[in-house]
C-alpha positions as semicolon CSV with decimal commas, in nm:
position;residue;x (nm);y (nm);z (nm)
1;X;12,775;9,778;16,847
2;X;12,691;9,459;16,683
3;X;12,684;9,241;17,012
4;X;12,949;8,992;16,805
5;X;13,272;8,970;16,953
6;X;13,552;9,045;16,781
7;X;13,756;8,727;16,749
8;X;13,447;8,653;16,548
9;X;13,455;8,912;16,324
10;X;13,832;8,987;16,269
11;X;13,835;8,712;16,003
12;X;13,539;8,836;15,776
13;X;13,691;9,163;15,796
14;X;14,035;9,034;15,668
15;X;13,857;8,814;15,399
16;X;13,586;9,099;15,275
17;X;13,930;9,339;15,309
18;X;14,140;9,147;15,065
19;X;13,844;9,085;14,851
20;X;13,828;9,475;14,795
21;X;14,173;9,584;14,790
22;X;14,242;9,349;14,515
23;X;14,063;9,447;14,221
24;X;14,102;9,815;14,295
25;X;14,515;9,738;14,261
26;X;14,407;9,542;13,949
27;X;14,246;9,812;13,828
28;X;14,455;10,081;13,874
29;X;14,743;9,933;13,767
30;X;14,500;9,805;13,402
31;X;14,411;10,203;13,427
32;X;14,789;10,361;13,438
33;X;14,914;10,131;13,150
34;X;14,629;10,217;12,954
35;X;14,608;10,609;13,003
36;X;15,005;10,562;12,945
37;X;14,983;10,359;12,599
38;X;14,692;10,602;12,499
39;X;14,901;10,907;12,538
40;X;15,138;11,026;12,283
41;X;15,487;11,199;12,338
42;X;15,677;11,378;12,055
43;X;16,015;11,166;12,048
44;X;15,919;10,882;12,195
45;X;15,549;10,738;12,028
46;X;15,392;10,737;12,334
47;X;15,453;10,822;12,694
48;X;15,454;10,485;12,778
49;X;15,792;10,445;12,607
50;X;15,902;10,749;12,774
51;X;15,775;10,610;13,142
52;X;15,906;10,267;13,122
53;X;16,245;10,414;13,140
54;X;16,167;10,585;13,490
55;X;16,267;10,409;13,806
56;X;15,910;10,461;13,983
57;X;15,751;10,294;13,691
58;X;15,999;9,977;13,674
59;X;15,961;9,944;14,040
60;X;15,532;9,944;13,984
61;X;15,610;9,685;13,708
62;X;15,828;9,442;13,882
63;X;15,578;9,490;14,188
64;X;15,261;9,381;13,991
65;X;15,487;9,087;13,809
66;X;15,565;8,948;14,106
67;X;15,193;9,000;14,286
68;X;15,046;8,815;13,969
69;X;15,353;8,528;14,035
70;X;15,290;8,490;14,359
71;X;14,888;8,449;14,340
72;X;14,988;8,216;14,070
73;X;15,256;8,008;14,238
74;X;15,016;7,995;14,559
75;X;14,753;7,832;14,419
């Protein structure tokens, strides 16, 4: 379509890929925590407190952790 081949163009697509993908998992992680702290729950302050105990939510945790240690250790 472009005339380009595509040994040419597979490595501007990975670059301009990670360049998006990143901030929208920054984001929606920054987004969850924050709708989480913001909401309150009856016995437990806020849902947050609730959620933290929650396997999906530990697992999302220790995910980001190590994403922002890794891009930290990397550089």
């Amino acid at each position: 379509m472009t005339s380009i081949p595509q040994a040419t163009v597979t490595p501007y697509h990975r670059l301009f890929g990670r360049m998006v993908i990143s901030p929208l998992l920054v984001g929606h992680a920054t987004l969850y925590l924050l709708f989480f702290v913001q909401t309150s729950h009856p016995e437990f302050g806020s849902l947050l407190n609730k959620r933290v105990r929650d396997l999906d939510v530990q697992c999302g945790m220790f995910a980001i952790s190590m994403v922002i240690s890794l891009v930290f250790f990397a550089r």
